[in-house]
C-alpha positions in Angstrom: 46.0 154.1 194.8 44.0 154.7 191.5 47.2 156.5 189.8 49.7 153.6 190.7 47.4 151.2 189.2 46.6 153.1 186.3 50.4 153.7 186.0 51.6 149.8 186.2 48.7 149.0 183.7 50.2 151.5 180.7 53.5 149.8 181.5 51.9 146.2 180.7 50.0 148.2 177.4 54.0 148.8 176.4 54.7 145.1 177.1 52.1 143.5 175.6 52.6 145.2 172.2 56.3 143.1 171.7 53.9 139.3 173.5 50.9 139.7 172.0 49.0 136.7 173.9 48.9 138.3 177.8 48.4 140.9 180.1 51.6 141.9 182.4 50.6 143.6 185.7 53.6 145.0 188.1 52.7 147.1 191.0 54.2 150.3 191.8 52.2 150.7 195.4 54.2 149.8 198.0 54.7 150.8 201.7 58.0 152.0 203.4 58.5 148.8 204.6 58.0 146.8 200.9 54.8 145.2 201.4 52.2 146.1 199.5 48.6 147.5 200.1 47.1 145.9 197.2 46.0 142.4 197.5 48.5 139.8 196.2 49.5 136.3 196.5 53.7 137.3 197.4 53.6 139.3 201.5 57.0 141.4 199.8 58.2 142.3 196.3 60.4 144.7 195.1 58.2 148.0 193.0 58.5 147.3 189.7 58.7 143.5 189.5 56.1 141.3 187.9 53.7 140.1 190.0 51.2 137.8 187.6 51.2 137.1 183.6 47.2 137.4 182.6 47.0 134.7 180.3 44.6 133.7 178.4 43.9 135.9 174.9 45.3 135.0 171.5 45.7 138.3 170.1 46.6 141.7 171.0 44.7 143.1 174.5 44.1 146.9 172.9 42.4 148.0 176.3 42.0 147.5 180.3 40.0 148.4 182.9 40.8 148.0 186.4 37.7 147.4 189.1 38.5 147.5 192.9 36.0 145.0 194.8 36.6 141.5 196.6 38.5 140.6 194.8 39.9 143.3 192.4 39.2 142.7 188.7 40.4 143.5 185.6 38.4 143.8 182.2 41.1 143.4 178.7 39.1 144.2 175.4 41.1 142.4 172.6 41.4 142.1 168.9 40.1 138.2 169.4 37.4 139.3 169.6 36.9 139.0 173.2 36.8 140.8 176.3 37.9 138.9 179.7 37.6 139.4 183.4 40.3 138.4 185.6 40.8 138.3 189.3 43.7 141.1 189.1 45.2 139.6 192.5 45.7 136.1 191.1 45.6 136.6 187.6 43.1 133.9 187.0 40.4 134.0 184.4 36.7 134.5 185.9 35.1 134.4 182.3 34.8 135.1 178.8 32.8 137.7 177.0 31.9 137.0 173.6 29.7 138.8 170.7 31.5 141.0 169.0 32.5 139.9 165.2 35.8 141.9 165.4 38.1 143.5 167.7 36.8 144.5 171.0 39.2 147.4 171.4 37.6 149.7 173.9 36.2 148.7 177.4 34.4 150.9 179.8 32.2 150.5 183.0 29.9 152.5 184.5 31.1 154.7 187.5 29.0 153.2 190.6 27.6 150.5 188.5 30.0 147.7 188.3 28.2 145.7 187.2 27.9 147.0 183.5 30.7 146.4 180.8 30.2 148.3 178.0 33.1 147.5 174.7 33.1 149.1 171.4 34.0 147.2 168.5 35.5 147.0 164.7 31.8 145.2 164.2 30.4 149.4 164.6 28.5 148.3 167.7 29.1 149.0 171.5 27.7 145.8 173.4 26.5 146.3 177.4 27.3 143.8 179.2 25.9 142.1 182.7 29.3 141.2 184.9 27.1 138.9 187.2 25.8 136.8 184.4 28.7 137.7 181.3 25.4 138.2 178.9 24.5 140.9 176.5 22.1 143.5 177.9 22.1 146.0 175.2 23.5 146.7 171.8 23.9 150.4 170.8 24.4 151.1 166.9 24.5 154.1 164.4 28.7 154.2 164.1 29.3 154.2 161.0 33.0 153.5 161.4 35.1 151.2 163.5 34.6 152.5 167.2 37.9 152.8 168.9 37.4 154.5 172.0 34.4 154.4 174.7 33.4 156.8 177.9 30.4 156.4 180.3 29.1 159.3 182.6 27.1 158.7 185.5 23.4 160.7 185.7 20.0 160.7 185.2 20.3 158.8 182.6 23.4 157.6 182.8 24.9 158.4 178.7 27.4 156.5 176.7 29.7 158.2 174.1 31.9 156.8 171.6 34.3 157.9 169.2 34.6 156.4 165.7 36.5 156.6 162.5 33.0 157.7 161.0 34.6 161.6 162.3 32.3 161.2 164.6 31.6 160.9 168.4 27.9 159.5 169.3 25.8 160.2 172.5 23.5 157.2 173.8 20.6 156.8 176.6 22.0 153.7 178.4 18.4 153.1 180.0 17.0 153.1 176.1 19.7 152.3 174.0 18.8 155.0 171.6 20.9 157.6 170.1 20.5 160.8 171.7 23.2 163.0 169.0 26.0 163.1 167.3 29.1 165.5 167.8 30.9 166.4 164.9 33.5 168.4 163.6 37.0 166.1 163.8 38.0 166.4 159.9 39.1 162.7 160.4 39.3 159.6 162.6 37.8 160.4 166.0 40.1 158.2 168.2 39.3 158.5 171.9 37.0 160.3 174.2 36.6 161.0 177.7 33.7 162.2 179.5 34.4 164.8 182.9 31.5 165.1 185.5 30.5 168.0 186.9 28.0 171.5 186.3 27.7 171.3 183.6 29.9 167.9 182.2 32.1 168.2 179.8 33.5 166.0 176.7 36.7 165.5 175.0 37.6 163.8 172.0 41.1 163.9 170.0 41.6 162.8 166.4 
């Protein structure tokens, strides 16, 4: 299920570059039978119709995660500023987060944590975030650059990295909030990262 969604979502990425002001969801997972096995408000569609416009920001959405839960949410991290939650099976807005002074172009949460948003921002801060209460837990600095991309791994402690136009891509203790090391060697812009559990994990940026 996890790869359709992931798939429909880059399709809405593509559309929202032309709209600017929403989010378009269409689901790809479908049964022989056309119904679907995600949660929505229609019993039948047709694969590769639009189900729900997410409404809401007034500029660009630059990034999306998808949560499933009852219901299924999704986070959008946008150059207003802001980063919303939505019930992904209605399109309705839950709420508003709001903090950063400039984009909000990276979103991440932390695997069997939910209940943590972390977003990286133009402002050279990464905000953590409480989904129950939409507050501010934490906020990490030391990029020296506009962040642009975000990645949490899971462990004891769990660690956040980000990538940066600084060249660099920063390790942090989520449980302290302090900066653990930076990984360098991208002769320019350090635009995303991913992190890959396992023994040992791994980390992989691109510039």
């Amino acid at each position: 299920m996890s790869w359709f969604l992931i798939a429909s979502i880059s399709v809405g990425i593509v559309v929202l570059a032309a709209i600017i002001t929403g989010i378009m969801f269409s689901n790809a997972n479908t049964t022989s039978n056309g119904s679907s096995s995600f949660p929505s408000p229609k019993p039948t569609y047709t694969p590769g119709t639009l189900i729900h416009d997410f409404i809401g920001h007034t500029d660009t959405p630059w990034s999306l995660v998808a949560l499933q839960g009852n219901p299924p949410r999704l986070f959008s991290g946008s150059t207003d500023k802001t980063i919303r939650e939505w019930k992904a099976d209605t399109g309705q807005t839950i709420r508003s987060y709001i903090g950063h002074a400039f984009a909000a172009n990276a979103i991440a949460v932390l695997p069997g944590k939910p209940n943590r948003l972390f977003s990286g921002s133009f402002d050279f801060a990464i905000r953590e975030w409480d989904t129950n209460s939409g507050q501010t837990v934490r906020i990490y600095t030391g990029n020296t650059g506009f962040i642009r991309s975000v990645a949490v791994l899971a462990g004891n402690p769990p660690r956040l990295f980000s990538a940066s136009d600084d060249n660099t891509v920063r390790e942090f203790d989520t449980t302290t909030g302090l900066l653990v090391r930076n990984y360098t060697g991208h002769p320019d812009v350090v635009k995303t990262v991913v992190a890959l559990p396992g023994t040992p994990p791994r980390l992989f940026s691109g510039s």
